[in-house]
Backbone and ligand atoms as CSV (ligand in chain L), in Angstrom:
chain,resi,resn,atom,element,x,y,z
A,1,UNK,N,N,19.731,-54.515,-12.282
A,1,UNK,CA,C,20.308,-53.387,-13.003
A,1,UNK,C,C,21.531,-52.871,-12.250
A,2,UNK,N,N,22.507,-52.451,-12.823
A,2,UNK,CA,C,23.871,-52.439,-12.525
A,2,UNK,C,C,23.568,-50.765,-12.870
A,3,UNK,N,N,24.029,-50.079,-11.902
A,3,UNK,CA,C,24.111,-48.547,-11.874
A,3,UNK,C,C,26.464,-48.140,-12.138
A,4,UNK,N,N,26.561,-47.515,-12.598
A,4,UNK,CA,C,27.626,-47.027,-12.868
A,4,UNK,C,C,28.000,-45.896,-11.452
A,5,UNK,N,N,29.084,-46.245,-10.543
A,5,UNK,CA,C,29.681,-44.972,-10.152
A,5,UNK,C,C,29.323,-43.592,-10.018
A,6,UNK,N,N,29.839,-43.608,-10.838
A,6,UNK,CA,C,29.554,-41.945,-11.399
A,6,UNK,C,C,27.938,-41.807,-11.889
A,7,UNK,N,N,26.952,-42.480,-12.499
A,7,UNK,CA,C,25.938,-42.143,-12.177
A,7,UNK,C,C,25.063,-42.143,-10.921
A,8,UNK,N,N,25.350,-42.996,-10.167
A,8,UNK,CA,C,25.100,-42.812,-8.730
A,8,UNK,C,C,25.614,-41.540,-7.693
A,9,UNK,N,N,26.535,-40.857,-8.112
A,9,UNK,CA,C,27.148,-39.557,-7.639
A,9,UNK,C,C,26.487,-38.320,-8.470
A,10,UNK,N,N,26.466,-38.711,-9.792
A,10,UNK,CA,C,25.147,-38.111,-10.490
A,10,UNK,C,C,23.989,-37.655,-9.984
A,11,UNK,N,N,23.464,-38.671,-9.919
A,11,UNK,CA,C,21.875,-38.863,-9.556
A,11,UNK,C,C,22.105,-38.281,-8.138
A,12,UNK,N,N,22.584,-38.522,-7.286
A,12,UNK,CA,C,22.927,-38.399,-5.298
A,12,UNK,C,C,23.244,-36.195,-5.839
A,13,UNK,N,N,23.975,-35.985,-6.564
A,13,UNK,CA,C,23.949,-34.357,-6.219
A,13,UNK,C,C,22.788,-33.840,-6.909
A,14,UNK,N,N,21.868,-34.522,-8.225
A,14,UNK,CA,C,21.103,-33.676,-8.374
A,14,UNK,C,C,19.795,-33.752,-7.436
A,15,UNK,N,N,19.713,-34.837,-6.854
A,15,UNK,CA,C,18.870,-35.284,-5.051
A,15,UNK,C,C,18.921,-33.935,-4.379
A,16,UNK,N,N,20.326,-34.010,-4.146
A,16,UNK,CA,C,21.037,-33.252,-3.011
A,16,UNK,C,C,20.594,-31.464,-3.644
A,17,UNK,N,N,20.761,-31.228,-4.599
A,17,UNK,CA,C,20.727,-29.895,-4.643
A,17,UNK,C,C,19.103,-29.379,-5.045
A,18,UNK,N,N,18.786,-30.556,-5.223
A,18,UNK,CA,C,17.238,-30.281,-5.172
A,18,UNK,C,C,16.466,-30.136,-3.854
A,19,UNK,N,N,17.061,-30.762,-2.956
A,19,UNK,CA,C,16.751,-30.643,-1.308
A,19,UNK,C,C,17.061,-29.538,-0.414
A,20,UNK,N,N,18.639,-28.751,-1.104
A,20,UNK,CA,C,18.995,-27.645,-0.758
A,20,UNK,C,C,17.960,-26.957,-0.886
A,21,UNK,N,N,17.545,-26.602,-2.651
A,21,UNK,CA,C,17.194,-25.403,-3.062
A,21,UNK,C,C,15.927,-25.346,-2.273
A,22,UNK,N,N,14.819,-26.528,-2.046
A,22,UNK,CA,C,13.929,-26.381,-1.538
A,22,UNK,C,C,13.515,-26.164,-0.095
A,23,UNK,N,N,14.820,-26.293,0.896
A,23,UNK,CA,C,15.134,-25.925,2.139
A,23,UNK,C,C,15.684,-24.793,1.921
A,24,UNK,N,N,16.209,-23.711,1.204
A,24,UNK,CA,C,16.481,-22.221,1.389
A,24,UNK,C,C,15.758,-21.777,0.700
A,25,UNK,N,N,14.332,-22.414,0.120
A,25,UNK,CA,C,13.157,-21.694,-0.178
A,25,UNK,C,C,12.287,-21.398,0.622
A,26,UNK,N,N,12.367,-22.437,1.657
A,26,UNK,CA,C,11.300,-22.503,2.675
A,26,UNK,C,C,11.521,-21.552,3.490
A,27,UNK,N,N,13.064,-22.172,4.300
A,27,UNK,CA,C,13.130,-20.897,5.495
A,27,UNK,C,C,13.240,-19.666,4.738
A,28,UNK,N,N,13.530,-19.478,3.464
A,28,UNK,CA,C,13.436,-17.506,2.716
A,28,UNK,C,C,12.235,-17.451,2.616
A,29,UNK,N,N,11.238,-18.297,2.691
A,29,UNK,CA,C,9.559,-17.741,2.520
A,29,UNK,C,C,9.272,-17.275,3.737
A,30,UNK,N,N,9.651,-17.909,5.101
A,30,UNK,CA,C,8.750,-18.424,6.391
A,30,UNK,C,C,9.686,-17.536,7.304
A,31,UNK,N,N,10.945,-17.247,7.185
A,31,UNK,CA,C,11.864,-16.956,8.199
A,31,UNK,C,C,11.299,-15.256,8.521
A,32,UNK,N,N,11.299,-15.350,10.390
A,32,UNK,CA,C,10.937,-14.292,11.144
A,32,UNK,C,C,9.651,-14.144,10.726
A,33,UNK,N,N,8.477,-14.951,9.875
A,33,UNK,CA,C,7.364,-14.614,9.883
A,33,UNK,C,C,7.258,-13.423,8.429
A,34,UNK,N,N,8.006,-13.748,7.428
A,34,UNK,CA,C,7.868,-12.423,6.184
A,34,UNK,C,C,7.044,-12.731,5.690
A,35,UNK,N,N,6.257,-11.312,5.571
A,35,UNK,CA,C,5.025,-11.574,4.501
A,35,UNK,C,C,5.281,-10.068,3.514
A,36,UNK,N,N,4.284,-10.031,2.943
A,36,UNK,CA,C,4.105,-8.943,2.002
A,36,UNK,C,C,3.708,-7.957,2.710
A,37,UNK,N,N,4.739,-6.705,2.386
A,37,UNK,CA,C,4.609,-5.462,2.955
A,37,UNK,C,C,3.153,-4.784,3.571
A,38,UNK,N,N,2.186,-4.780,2.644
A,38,UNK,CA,C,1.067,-4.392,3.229
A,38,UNK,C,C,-0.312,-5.143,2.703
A,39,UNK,N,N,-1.523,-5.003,3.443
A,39,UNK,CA,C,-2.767,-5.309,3.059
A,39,UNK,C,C,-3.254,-6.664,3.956
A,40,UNK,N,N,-2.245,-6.514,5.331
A,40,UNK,CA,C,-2.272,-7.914,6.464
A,40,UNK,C,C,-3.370,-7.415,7.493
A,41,UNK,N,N,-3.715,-6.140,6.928
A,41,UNK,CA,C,-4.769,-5.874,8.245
A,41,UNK,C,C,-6.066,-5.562,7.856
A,42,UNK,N,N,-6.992,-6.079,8.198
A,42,UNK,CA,C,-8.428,-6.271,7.661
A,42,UNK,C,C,-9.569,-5.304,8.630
A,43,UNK,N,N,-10.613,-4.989,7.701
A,43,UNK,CA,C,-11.668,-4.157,8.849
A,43,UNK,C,C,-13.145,-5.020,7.548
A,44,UNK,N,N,-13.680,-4.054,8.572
A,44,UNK,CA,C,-15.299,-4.409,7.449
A,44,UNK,C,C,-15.745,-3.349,6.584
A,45,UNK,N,N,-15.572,-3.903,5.353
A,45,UNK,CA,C,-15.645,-2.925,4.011
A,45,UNK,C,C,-17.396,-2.037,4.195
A,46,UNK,N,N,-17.865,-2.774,4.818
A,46,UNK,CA,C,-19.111,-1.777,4.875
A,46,UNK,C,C,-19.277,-1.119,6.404
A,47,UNK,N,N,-18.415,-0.938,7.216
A,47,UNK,CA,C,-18.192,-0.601,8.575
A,47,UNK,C,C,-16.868,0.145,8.718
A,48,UNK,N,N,-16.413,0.762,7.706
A,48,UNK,CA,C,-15.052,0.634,7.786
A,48,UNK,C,C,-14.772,1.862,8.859
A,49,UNK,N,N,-16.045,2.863,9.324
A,49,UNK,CA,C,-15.652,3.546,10.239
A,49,UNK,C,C,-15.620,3.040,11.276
A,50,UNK,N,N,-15.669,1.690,11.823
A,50,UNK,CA,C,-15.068,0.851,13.005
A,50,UNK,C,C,-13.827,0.659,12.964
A,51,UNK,N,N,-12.996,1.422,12.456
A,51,UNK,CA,C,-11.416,1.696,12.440
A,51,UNK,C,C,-10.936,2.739,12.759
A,52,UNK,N,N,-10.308,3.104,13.563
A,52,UNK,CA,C,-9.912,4.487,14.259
A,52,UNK,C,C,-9.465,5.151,13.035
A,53,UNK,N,N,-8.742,4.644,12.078
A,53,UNK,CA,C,-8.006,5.519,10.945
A,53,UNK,C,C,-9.054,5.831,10.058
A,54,UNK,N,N,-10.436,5.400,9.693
A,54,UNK,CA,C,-11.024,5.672,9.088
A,54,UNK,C,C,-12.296,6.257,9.399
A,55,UNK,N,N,-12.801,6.510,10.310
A,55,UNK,CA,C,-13.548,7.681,11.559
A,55,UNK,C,C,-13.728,8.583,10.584
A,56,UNK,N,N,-15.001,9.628,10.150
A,56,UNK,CA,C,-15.059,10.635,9.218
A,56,UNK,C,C,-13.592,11.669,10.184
A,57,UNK,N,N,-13.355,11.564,10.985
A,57,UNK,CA,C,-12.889,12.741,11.832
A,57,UNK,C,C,-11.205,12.873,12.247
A,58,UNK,N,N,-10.563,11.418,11.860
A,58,UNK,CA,C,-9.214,10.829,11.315
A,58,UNK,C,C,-8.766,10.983,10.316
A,59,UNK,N,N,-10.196,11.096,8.916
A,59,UNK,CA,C,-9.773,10.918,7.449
A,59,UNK,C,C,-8.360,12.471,7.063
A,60,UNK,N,N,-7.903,12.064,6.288
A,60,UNK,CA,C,-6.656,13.120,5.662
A,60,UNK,C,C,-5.675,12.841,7.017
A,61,UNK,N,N,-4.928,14.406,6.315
A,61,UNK,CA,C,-3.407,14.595,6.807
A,61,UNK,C,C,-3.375,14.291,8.444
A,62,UNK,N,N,-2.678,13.871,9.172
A,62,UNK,CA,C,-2.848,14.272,10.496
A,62,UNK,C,C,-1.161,13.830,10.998
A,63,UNK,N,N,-0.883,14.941,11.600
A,63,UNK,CA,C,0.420,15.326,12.304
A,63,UNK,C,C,1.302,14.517,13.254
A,64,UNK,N,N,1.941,13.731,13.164
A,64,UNK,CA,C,2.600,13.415,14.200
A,64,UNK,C,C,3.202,13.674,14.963
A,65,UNK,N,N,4.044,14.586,14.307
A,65,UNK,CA,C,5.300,15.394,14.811
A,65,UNK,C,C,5.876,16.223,13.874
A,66,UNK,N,N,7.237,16.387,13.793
A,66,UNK,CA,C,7.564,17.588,13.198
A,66,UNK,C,C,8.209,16.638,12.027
A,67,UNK,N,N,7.512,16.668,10.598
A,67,UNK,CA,C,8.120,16.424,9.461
A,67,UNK,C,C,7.714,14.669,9.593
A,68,UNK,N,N,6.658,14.564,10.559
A,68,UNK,CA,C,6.053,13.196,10.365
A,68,UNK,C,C,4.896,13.115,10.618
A,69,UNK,N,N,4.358,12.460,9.654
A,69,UNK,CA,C,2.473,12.507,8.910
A,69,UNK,C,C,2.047,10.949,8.765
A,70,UNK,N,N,0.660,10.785,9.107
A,70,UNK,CA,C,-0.280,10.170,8.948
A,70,UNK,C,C,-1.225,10.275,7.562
A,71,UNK,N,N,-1.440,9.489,6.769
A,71,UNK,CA,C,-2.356,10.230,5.850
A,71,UNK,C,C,-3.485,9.303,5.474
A,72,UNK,N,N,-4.675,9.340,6.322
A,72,UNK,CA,C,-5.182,8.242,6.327
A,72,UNK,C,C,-6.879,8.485,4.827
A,73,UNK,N,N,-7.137,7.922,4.231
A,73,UNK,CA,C,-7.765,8.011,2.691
A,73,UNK,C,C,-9.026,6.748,2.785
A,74,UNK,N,N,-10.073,7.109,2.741
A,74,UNK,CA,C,-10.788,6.490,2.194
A,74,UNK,C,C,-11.203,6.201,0.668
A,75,UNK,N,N,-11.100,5.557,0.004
A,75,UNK,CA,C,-11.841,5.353,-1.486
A,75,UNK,C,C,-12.381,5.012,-1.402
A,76,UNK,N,N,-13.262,5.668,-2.644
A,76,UNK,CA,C,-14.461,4.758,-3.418
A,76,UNK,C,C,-14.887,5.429,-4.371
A,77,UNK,N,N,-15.855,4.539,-5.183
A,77,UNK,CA,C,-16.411,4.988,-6.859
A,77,UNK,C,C,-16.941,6.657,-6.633
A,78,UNK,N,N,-16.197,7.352,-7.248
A,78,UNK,CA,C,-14.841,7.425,-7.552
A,78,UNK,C,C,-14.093,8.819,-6.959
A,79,UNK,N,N,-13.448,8.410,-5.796
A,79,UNK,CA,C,-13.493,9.374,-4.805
A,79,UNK,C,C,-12.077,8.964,-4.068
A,80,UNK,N,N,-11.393,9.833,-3.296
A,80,UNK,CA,C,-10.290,9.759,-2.741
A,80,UNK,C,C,-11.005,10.811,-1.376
A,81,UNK,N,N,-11.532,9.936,-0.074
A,81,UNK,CA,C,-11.690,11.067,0.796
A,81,UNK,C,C,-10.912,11.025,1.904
A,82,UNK,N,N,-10.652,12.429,2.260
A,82,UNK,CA,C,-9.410,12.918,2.460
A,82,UNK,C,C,-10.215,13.628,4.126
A,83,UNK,N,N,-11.618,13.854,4.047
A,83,UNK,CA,C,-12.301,14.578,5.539
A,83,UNK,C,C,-12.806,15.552,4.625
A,84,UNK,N,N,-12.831,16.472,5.543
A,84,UNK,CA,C,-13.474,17.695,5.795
A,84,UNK,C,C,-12.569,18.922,6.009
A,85,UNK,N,N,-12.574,20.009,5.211
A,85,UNK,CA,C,-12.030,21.147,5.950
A,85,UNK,C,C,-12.613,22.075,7.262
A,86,UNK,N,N,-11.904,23.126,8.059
A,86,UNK,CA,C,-13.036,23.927,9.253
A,86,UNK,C,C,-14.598,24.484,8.220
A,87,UNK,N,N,-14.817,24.603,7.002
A,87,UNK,CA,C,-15.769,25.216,6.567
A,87,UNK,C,C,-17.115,23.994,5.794
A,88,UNK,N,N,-16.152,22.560,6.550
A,88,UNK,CA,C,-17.178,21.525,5.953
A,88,UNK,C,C,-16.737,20.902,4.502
A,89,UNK,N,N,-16.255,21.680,3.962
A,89,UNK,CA,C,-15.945,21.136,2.443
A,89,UNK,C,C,-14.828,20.117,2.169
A,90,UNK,N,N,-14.914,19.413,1.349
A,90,UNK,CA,C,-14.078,18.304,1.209
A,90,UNK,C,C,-12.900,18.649,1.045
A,91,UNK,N,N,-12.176,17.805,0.941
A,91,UNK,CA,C,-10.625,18.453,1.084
A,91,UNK,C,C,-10.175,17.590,-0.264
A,92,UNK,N,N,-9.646,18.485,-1.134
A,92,UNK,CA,C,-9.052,17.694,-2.474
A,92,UNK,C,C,-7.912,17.845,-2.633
A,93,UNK,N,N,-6.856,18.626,-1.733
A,93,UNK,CA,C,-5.303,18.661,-1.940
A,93,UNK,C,C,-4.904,18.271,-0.530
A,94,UNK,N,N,-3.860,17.593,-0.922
A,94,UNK,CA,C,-3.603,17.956,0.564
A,94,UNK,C,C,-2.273,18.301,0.423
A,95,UNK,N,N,-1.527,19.075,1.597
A,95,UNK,CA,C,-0.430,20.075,1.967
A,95,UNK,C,C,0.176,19.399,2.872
A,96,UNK,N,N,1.698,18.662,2.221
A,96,UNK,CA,C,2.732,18.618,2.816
A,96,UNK,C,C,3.889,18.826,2.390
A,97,UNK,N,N,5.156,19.381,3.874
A,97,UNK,CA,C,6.207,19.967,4.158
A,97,UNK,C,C,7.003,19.101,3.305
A,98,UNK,N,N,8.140,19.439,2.299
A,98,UNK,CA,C,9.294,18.448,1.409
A,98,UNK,C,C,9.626,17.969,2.803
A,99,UNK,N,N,10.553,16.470,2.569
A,99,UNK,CA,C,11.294,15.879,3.866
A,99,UNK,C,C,10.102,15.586,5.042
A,100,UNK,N,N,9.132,15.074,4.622
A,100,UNK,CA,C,8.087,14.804,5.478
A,100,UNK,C,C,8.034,13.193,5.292
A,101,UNK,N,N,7.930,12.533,6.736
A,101,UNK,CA,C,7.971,10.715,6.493
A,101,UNK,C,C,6.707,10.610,6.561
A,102,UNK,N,N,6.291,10.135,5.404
A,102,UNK,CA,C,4.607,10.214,5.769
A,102,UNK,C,C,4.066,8.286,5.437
A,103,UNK,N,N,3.142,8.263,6.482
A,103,UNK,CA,C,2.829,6.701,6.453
A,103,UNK,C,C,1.611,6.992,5.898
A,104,UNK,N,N,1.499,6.149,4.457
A,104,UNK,CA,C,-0.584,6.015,3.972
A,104,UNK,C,C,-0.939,5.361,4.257
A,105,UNK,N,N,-1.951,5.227,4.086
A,105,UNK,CA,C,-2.838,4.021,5.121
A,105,UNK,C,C,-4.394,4.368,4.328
A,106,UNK,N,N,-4.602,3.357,3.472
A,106,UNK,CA,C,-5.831,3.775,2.867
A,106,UNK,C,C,-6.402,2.409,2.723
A,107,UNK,N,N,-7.816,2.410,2.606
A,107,UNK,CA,C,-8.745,1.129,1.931
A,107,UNK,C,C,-9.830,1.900,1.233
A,108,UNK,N,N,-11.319,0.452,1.079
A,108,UNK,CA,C,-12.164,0.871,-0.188
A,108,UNK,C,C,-13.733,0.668,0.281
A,109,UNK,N,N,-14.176,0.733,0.284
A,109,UNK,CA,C,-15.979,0.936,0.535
A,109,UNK,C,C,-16.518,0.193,0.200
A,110,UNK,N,N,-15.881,0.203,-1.785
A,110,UNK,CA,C,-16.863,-0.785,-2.490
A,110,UNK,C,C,-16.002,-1.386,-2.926
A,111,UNK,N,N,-15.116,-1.223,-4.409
A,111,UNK,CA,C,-14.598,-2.224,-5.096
A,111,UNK,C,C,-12.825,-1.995,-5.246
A,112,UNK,N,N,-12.394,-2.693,-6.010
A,112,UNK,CA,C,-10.975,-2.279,-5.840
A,112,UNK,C,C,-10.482,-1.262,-6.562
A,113,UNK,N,N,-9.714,-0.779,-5.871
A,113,UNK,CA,C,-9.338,1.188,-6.571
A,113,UNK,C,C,-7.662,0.947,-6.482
A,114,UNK,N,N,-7.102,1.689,-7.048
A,114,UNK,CA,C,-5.137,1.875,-7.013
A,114,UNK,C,C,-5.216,3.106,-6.363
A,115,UNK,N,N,-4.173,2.897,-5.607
A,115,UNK,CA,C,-3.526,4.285,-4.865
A,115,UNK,C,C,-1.872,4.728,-5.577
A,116,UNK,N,N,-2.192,4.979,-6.646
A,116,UNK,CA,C,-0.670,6.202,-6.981
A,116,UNK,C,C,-0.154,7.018,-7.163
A,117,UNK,N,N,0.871,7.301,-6.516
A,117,UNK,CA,C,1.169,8.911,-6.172
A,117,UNK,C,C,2.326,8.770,-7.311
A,118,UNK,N,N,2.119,9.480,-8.537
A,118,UNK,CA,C,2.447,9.762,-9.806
A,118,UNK,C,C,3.893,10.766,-9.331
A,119,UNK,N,N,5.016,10.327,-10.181
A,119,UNK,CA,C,6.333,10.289,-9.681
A,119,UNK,C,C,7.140,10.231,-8.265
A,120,UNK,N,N,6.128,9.272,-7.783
A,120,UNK,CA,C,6.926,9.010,-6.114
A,120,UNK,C,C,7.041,7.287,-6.850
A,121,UNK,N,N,7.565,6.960,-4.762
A,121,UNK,CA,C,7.094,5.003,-5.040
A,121,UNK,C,C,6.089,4.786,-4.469
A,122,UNK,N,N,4.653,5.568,-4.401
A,122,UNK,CA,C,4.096,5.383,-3.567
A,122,UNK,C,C,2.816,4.759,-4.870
A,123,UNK,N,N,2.627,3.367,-4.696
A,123,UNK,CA,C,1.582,2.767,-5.562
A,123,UNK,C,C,1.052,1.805,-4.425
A,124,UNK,N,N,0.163,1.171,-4.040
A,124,UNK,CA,C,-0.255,0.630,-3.824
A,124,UNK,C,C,-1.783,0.170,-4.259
A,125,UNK,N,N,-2.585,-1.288,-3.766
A,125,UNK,CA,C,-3.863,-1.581,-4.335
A,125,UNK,C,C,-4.307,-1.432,-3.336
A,126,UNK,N,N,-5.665,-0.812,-3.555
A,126,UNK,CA,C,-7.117,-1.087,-2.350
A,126,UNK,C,C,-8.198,-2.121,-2.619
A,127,UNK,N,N,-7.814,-2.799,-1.365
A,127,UNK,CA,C,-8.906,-3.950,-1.828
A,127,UNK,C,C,-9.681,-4.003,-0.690
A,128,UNK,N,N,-10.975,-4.408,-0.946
A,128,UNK,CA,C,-12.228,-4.279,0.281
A,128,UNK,C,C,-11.829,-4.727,1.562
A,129,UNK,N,N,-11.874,-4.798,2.706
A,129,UNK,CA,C,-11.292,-5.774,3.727
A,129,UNK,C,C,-10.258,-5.382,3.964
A,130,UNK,N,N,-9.296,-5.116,3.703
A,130,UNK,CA,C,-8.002,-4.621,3.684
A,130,UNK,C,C,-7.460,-3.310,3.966
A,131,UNK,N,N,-6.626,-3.060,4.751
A,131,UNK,CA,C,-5.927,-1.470,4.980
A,131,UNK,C,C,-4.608,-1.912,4.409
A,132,UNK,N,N,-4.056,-1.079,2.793
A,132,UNK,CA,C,-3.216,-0.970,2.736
A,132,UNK,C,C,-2.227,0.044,3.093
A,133,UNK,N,N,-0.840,0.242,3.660
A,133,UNK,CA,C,-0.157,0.826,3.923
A,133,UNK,C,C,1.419,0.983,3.256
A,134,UNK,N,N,1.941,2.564,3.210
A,134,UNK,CA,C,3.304,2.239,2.644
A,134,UNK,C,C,3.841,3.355,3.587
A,135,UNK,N,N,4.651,3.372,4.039
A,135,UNK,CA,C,5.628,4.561,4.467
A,135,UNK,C,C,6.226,4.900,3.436
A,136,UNK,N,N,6.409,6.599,3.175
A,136,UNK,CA,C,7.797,7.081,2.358
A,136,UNK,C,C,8.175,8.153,2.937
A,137,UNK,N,N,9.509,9.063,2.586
A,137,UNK,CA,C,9.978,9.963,2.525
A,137,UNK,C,C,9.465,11.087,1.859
A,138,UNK,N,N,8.888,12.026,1.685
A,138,UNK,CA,C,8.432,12.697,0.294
A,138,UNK,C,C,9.397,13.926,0.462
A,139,UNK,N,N,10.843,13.730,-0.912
A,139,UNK,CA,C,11.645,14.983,-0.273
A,139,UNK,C,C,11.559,15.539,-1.077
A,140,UNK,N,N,11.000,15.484,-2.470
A,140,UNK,CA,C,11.099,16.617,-3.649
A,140,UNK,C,C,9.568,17.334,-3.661
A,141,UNK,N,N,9.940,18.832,-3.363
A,141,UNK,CA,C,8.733,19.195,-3.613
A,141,UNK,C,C,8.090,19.355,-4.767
A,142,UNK,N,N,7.248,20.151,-5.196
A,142,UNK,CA,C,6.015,19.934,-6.190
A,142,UNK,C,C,4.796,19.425,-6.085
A,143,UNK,N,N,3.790,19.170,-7.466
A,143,UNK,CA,C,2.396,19.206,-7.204
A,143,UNK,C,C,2.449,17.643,-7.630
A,144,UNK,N,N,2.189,16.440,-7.157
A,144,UNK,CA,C,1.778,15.478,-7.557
A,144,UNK,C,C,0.399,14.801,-7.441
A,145,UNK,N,N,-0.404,13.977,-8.862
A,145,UNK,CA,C,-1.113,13.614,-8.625
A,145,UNK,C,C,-1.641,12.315,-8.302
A,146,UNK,N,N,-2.488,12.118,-7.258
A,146,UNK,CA,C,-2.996,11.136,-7.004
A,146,UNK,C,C,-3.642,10.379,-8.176
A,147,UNK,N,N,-4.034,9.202,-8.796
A,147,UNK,CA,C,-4.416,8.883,-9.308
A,147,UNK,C,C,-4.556,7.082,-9.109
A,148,UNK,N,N,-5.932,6.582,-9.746
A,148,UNK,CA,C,-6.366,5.239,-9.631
A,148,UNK,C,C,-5.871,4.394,-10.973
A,149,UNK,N,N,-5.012,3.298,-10.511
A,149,UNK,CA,C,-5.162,2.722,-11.476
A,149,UNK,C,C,-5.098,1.119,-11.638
A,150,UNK,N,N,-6.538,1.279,-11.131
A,150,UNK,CA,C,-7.021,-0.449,-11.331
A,150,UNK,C,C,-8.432,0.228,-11.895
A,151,UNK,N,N,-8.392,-0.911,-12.908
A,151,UNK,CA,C,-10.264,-0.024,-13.093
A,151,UNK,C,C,-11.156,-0.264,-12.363
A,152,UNK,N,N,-12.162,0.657,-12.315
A,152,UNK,CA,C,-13.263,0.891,-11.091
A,152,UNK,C,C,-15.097,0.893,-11.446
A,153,UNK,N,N,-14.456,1.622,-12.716
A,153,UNK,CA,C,-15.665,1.745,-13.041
A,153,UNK,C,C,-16.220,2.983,-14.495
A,154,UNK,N,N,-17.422,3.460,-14.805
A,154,UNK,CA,C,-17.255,4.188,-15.254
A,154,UNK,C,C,-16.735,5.809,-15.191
A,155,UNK,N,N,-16.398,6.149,-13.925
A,155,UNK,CA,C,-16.076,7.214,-13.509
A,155,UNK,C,C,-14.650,7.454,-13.373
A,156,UNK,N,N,-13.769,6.140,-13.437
A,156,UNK,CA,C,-12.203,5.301,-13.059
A,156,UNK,C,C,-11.368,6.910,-13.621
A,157,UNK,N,N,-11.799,7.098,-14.762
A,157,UNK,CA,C,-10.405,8.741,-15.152
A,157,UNK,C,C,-10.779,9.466,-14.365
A,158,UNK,N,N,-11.657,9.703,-14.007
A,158,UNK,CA,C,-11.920,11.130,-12.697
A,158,UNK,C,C,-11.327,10.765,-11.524
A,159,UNK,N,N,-11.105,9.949,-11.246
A,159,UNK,CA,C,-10.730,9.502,-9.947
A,159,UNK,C,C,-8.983,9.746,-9.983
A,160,UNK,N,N,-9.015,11.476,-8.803
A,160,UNK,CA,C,-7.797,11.553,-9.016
A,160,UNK,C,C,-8.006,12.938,-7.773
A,161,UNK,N,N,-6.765,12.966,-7.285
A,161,UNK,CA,C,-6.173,14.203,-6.404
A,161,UNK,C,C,-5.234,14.601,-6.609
A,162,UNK,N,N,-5.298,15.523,-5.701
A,162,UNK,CA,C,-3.872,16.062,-5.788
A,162,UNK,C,C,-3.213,16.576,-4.284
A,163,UNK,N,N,-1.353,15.648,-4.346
A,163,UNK,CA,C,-0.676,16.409,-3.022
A,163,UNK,C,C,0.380,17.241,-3.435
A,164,UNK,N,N,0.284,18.342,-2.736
A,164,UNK,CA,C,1.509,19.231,-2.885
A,164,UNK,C,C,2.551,19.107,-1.843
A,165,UNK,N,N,3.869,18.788,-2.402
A,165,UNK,CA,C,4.766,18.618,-1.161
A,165,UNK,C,C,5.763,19.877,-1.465
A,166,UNK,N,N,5.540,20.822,-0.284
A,166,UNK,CA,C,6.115,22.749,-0.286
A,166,UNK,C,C,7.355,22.313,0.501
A,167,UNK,N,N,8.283,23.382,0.166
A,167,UNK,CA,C,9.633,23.805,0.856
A,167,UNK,C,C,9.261,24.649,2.051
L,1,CUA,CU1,CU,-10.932,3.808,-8.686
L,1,CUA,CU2,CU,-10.234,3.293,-10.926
């Protein structure tokens, strides 16, 4: 079989650019080690207080510094826990400063729950095994609510809080 020139230059760039594309796929998957933002760090879904962030005594807001927060959340059917206040009672809002960098850091007990903070970017999934995390900014104040949205169960619409971010 007698190949033509020009189909041989043909055939040789669509080789060639097929070898590219799949060598600046690779190193854009692999390069410096990128993975997906969060859910790379694992604990034991039925132990999960063997995690410093999830300790009954860690759970909710906790301070870093000035206008920088921790906000560490346990879920489950169908619950967002947040700790304890000084009088024992659960804590269902929580109170933060506008212009506060706050890192979440939440997982799940039992099954998989959504973490979204309803007009921020703060969405993330909870999945058993897993601590997901997002850093944001929170600079507009107002009352936003927490809310789940992966279904959970029969209780899944109740499952909801609320943060206030004050001036
Ligand atoms: Cu938790 Cu839906």
């Amino acid at each position: 079989m007698h190949l033509h020139k020009y189909e041989k230059i043909w055939m040789g760039s669509g080789v060639g650019t097929l070898l590219i594309f799949l060598i600046v796929l690779g190193i854009g998957a692999f390069y410096q080690g990128t993975q997906p933002p969060s859910c790379m760090v694992t604990l034991d879904p039925t132990n999960v207080q063997a995690h410093e962030a999830f300790k009954e005594d860690n759970l909710g807001l906790q301070k870093l510094g000035e206008k920088e927060y921790t906000l560490n959340v346990l879920a489950s059917a169908f619950n967002y826990d947040f700790g304890k206040d000084e009088d024992g009672n659960a804590v269902r809002t929580i109170r933060i400063p506008a212009g506060s960098k706050v890192m979440f850091q939440a997982t799940t007990k039992d099954v998989i729950h959504g973490f979204q903070l309803a007009g921020t970017n703060v969405n993330m999934m909870l999945e058993p095994g897993y601590i997901s995390t997002l850093e944001t900014t929170l600079d507009n104040p107002g009352t936003y609510t927490l809310i789940c949205n992966e279904y959970c169960g029969t209780g899944h619409h109740l499952m909801t809080a609320t943060v206030e971010v004050y001036e």
